[in-house]
C-alpha positions in Angstrom: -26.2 203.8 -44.6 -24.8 200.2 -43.9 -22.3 200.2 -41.1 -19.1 198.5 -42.5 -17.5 194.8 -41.7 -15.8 195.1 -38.6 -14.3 191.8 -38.2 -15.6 188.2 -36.6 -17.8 185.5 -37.8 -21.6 186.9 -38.7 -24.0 185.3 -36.6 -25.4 182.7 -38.8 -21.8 181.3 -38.9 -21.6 180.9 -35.1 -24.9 179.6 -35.2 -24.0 177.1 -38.0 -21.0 175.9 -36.2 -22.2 175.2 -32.7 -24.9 173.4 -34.1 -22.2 171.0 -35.8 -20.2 170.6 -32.9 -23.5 169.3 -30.7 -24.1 166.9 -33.2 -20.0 166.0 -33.0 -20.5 165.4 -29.0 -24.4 163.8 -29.6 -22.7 161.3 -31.7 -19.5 160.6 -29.5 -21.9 160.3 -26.4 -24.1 157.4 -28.5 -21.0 155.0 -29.7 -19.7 155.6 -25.2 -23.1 154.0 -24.7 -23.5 151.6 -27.1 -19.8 150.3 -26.4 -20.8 150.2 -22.4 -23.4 147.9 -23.0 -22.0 145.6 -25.4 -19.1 145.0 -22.6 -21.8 144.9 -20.1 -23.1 141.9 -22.2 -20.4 140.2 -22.0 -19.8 139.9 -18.4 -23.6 138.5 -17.7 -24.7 135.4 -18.4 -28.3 134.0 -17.5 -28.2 131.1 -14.8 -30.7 128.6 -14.5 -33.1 128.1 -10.8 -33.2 131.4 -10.7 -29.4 131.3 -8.4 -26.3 133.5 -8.9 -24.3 130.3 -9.4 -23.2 130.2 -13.2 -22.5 125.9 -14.0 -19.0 126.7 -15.1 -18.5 127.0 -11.4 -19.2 123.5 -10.5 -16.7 120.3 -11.3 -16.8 117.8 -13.4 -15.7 114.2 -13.6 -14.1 113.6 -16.5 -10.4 113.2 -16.4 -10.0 116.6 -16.6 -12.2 117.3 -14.2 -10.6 114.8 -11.5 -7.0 116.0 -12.0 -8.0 119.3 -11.2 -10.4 118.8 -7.8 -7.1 116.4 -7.3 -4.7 119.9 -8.0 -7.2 122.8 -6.3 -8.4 120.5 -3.1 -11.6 121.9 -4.0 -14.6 120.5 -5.5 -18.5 121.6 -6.3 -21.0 119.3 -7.2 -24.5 120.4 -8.2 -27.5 118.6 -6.6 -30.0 121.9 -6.9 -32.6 119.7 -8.9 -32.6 117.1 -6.4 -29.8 114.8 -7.9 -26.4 114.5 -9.7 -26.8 114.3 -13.4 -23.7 112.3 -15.1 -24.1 114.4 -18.4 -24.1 117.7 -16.4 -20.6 116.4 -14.6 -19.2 115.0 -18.5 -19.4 111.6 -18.0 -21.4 108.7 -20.0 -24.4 107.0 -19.0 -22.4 103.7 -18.4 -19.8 105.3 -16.4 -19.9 104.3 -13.0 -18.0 107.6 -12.1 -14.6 108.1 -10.4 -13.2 107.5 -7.0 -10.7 110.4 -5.6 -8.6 109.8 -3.1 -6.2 112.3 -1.5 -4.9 110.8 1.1 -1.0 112.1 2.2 -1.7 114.9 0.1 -4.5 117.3 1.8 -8.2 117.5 2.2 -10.5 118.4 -0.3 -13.1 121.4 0.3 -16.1 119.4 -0.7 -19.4 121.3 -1.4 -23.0 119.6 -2.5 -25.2 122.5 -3.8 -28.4 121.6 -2.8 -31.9 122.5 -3.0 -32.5 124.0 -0.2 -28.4 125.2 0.9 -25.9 122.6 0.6 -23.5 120.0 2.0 -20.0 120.8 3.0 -17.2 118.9 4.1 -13.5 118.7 4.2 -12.5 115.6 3.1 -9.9 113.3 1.3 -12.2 110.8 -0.2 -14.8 111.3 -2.6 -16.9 108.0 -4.0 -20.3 107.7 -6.2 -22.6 104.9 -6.7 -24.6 104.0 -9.4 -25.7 101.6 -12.2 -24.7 101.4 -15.8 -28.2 102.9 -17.1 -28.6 105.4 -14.3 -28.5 109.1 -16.1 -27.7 110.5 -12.2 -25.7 109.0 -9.4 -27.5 107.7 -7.0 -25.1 108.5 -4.2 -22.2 110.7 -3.7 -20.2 109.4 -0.3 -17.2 111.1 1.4 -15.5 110.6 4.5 -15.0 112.9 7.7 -12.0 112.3 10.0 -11.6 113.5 13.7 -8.3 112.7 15.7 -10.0 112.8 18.9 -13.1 111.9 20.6 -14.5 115.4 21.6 -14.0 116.4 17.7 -15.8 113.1 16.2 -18.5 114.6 18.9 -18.6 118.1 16.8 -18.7 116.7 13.5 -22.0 114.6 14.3 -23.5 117.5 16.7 -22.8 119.6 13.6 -24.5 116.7 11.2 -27.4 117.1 13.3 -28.1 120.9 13.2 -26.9 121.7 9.5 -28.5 118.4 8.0 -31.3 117.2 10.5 -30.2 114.0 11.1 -31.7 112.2 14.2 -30.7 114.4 17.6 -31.6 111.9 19.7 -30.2 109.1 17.8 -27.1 111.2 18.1 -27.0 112.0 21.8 -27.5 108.3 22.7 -24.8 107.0 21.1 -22.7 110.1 22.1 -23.3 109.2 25.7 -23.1 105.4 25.7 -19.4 106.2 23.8 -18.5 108.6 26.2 -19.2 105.9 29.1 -17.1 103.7 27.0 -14.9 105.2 25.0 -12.5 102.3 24.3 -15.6 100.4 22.6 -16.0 99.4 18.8 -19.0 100.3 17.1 -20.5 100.6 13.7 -23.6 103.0 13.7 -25.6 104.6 10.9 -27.3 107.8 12.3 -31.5 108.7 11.0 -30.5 110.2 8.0 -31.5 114.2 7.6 -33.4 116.0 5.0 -33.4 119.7 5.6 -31.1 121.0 2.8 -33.6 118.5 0.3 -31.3 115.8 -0.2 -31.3 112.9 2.3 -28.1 112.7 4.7 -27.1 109.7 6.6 -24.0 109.8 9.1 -22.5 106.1 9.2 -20.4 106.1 12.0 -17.6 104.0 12.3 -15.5 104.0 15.8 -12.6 102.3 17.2 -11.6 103.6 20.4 -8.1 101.4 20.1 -7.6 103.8 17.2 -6.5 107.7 16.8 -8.4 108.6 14.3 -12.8 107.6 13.5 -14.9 108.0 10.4 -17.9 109.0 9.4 -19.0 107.6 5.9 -21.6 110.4 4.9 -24.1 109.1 2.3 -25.8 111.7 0.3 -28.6 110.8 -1.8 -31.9 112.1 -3.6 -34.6 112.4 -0.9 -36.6 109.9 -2.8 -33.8 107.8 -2.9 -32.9 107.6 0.8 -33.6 106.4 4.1 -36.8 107.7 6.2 
């Protein structure tokens, strides 16, 4: 004799409808991951050298770009391939690029990416040289300040171990100044090569003044000095 219905779902009901709610959560779980990786997508962009450094971080030198290394006090230039391209910086092939000038109104936080680490330098004078059918500049120059005579002596001791420029040449002129500090004297350091670009210090000391220069001249290494 069949034993009656007591009540609750028969089995193959049960069965049915655990079987649609796996393929409920199976689905939910697959639109979670695609969504994850199309956000992922969106925050990673391929950068070129093989560095971290993505070119919407560097400035530019159109107007645009000027007012705003003028507003930040900060400004990135991008020498990693050996040179600074004026298309790369949006500016023509005639332009003969821009001359900033902060003076009374803060340094800039100048850095030249380079190919092998870069060139920094806080300064409120930014220059570039080139010709009218150059595609690159071929020179960026910026000047260092130093209110006394034991800083101006940092800033080329640093020149020399961060950039390579001429120890020697360095220390000699360091110690005839020091004998002589009320001298004048215009002095262009053995330019450096170590980051890949070629560095030059051009020193330019008055002791009747209180504050000295350095013109730094950074160029290609095939451009520059020995």
């Amino acid at each position: 004799m069949r034993e009656p219905y007591r009540g609750g779902a028969p089995a193959t009901s049960t069965w049915r409808f655990r079987r649609q709610a796996a393929v409920v959560l199976l689905a939910l779980a697959g639109s979670l991951a695609l969504a994850s990786c199309q956000i992922s997508g969106k925050t990673t962009e391929p950068t070129s050298q093989g560095s971290t450094l993505s070119n919407s971080e560097f400035s530019t030198l159109d107007a645009a770009g000027v007012d705003q290394i003028r507003d930040t006090k900060t400004a990135r230039l991008d020498m990693r391939s050996g040179s600074l391209k004026k298309a790369a910086v949006r500016v023509t092939e005639a332009s003969y690029g821009p001359e900033i000038n902060t003076r009374g109104s803060g340094k800039i936080a100048l850095t030249i990416a380079a190919p092998n680490g870069a060139v920094t330098g806080e300064t409120d004078r930014i220059r570039f040289d080139t010709t009218g059918k150059r595609s690159d500049f071929s020179e960026v120059t910026y000047f260092l300040t130093a209110d006394s005579a034991d800083e101006y002596f940092s800033l080329i001791r640093d020149g020399v171990q961060r950039y390579g420029i001429s120890g020697d040449s360095a220390e000699r002129w360091i110690s005839s100044t020091e004998k002589n500090p009320a001298k004048t004297s215009d002095f262009s350091i053995t330019s450096g090569t170590a980051v890949g670009l070629d560095v030059n210090y051009d020193l330019r000391y008055d002791g009747a003044k209180d504050t000295q220069v350095i013109i730094v001249h950074v160029r290609p290494r095939s451009l520059g000095g020995t």
